[in-house]
C-alpha positions in Angstrom: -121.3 -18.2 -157.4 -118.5 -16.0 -159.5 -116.7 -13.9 -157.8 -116.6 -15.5 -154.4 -113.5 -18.0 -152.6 -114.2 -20.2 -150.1 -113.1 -19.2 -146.5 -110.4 -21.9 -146.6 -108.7 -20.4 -149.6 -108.2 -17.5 -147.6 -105.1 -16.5 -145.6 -105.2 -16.0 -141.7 -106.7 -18.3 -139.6 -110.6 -18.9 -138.8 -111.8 -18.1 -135.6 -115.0 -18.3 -134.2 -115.9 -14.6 -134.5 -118.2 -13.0 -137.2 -116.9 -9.5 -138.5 -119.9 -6.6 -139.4 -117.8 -4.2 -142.1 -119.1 -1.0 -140.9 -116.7 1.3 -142.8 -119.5 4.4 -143.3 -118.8 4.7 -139.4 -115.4 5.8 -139.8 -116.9 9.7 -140.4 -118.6 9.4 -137.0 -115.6 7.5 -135.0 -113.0 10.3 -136.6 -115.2 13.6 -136.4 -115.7 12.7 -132.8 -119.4 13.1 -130.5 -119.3 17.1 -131.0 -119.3 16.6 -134.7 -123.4 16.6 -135.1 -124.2 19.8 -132.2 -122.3 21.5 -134.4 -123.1 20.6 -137.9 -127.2 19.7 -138.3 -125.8 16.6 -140.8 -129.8 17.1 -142.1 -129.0 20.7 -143.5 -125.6 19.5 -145.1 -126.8 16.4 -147.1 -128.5 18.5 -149.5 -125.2 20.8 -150.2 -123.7 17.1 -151.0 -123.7 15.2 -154.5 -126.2 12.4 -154.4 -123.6 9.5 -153.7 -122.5 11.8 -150.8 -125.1 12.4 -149.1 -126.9 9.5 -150.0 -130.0 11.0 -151.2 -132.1 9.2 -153.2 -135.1 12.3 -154.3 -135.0 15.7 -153.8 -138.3 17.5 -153.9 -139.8 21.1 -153.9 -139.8 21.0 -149.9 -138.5 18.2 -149.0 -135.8 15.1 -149.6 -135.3 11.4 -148.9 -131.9 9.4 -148.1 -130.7 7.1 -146.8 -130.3 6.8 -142.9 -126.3 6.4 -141.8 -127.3 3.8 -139.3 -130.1 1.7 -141.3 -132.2 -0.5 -139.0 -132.7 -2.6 -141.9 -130.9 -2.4 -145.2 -133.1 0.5 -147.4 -133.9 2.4 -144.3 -135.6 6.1 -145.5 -135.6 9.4 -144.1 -137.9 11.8 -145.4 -136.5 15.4 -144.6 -137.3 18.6 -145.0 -134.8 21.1 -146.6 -136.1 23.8 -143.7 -134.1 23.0 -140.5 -137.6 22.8 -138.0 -137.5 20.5 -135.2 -141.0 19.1 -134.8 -143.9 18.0 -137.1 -146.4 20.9 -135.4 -143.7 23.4 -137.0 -143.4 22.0 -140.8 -145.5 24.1 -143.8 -148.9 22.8 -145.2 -146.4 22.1 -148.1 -143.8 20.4 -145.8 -146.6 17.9 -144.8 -148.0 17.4 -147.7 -144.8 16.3 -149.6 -143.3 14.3 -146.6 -146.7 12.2 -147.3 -146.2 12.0 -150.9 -142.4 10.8 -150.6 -143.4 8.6 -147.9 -145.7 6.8 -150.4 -143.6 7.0 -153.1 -140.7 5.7 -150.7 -142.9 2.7 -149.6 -143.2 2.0 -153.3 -139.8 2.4 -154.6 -138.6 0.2 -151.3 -141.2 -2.8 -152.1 -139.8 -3.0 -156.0 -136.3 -3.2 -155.3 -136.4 -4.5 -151.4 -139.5 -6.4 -151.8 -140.2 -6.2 -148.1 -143.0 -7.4 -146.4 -143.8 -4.4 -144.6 -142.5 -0.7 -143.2 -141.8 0.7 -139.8 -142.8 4.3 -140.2 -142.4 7.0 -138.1 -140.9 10.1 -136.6 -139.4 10.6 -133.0 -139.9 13.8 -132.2 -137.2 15.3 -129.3 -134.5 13.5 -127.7 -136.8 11.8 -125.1 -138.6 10.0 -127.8 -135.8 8.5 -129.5 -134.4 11.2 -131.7 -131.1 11.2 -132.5 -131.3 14.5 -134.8 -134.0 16.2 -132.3 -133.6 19.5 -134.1 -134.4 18.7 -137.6 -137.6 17.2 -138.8 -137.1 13.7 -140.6 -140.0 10.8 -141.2 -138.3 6.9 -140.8 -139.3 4.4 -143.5 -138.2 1.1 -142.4 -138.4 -1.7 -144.5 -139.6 -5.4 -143.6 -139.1 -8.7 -143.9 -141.2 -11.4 -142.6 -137.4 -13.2 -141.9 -135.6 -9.7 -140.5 -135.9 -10.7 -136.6 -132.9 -12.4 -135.5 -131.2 -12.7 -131.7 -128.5 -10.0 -133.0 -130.1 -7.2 -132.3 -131.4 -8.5 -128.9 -128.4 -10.3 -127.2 -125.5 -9.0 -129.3 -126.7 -5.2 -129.7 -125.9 -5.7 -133.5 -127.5 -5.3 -136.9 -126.3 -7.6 -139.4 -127.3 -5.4 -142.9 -126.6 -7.7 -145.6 -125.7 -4.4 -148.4 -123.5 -1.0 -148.3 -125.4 1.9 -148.1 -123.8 2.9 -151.7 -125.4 0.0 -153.7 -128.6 0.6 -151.7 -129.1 4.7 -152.8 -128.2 2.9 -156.2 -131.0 0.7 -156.2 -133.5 2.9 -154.5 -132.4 6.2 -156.9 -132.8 4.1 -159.6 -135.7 2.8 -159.4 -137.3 6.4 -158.2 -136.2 7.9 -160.9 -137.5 5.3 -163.1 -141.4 5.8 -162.7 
């Protein structure tokens, strides 16, 4: 394949561990574990370019991006622009356009991922999982019939085989396009 060198033509010397590139992380590990109570990072996306934020749609009510810490590669969140903290609490037209970009989403996500299947949910409070409990967001979570590995279970690791920036390309693109 063009472009790539065999690990042998490379300098250093081989050892028997495998290195994740996790350099999105860096914002998290710098800004410290105060950074999100005081900055809803759900309510700032929107303020950001695109790229930035890594939104792929913006709607009337609502928006979809990309989520920092992707189960899979292509993982969605469907948010909307109102900071609200539970489903019971979003507008008739909150609702209804979550559903619609969840559709859309599931489209979009079987063109350029071509997954098998979706995850799809919403955690609502930090009991159930949330790890934004005060703003309102839907998971779309690509899948492949070949996604389950032993990482995740013994090692605690995803292995996510693109960067988030050539995924919001893909996915933007192709939303855009129909």
């Amino acid at each position: 394949m063009p472009g790539l060198v065999a690990a042998s033509d490379l300098p250093g010397v081989p050892d028997e561990f495998q290195r994740l590139w996790t350099p999105h992380r860096m914002a998290y590990i710098q800004a410290g574990a105060d950074a999100m109570r005081e900055t809803c990072p759900f309510c700032s996306a929107p303020g950001k370019s695109d790229a930035d934020g890594l939104i792929v749609h913006r709607g009337e009510t609502c928006y979809v991006l990309l989520n920092l810490f992707p189960y899979n590669s292509g993982h969605l969140l469907v948010c909307p622009y109102r900071h609200v903290a539970t489903y019971d609490l979003a507008t008739t037209e909150e609702v209804d356009e979550i559903a619609a970009l969840t559709q859309r989403g599931m489209q979009v996500l079987r063109t350029v991922a071509r997954c098998d299947g979706f995850n799809i949910g919403m955690n609502q409070g930090r009991v159930a999982g949330a790890g934004v409990d005060e703003h309102l967001h839907q998971h779309i979570v690509p899948r492949w019939e070949t996604d389950a590995n032993f990482f995740p279970i013994i090692a605690r690791t995803k292995a996510l085989p693109q960067l988030l920036g050539e995924v919001r390309e893909a996915v933007a693109s192709a939303w855009s396009a129909a």
